[in-house]
N, C-alpha and C positions, 0 to 999 in steps of 0.2 A: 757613341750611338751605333748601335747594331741594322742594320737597315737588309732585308730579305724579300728581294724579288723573281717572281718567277711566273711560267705561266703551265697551262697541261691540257692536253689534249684527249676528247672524248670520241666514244664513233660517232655519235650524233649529238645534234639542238639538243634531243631530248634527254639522252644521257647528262650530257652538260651541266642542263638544268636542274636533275636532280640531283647530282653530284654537287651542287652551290648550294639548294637548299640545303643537304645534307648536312653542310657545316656551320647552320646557321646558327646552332646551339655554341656550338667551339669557336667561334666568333666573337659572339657577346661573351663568353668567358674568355676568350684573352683580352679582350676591349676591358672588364671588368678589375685584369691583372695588375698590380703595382706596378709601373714601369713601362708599359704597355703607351707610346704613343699612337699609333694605327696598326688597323689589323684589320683586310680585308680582301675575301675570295670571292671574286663577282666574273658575272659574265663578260665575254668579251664584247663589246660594238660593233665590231665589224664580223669577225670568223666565228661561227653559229658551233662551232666544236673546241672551241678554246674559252678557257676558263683564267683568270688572272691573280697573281697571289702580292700581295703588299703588307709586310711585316717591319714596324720600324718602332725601337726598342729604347728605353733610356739608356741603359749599358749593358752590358754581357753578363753581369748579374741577373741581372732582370729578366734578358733572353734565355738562360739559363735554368732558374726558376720556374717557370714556364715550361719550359722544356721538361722537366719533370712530371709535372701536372696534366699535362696537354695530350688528352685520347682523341683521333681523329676517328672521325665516322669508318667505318666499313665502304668504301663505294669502287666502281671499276673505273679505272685508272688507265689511261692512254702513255703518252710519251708526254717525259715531263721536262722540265728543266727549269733551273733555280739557280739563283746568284745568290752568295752572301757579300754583303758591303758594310766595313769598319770605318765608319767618320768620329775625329773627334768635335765636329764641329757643324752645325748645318745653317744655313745663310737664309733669311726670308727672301721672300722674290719678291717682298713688296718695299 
């Protein structure tokens, strides 16, 4: 399991916000991707300039494929930062 977290920061709310919708298309196509468990760039709750990224993959195939395909909008871009995390294994919380 390929699991891709990170978060990125705008000047502003409103930047933000446009920059979330902006990916609302490249969303629903990776959502739509073979392999594809969650895929998702939403605002933050608390901090009105941060934007949140959650990418988690059946395997490195899949994330990879993807990675091929995958055009990201044009938008202005803050400081970012992202994790990649390799599980072979993921545990329900329930």
């Amino acid at each position: 399991m390929i699991i891709i977290a990170g978060h990125s920061r705008a000047k502003s709310a409103a930047v933000r916000d446009a920059n979330v919708a902006a990916f609302a298309q490249m969303v629903a196509q990776a959502r739509a991707q073979d392999g594809c468990i969650e895929f998702a760039i939403s605002a933050d709750a608390v901090d009105p300039e941060r934007s949140n990224l959650l990418e988690i993959w059946r395997d490195e195939q899949a994330w990879k494929a993807w990675r091929k395909v995958a055009r990201a909008p044009k938008v202005k871009r803050g400081a970012a930062k992202v994790s990649l995390y390799r599980s072979e294994a993921a545990e329900s919380p329930f």
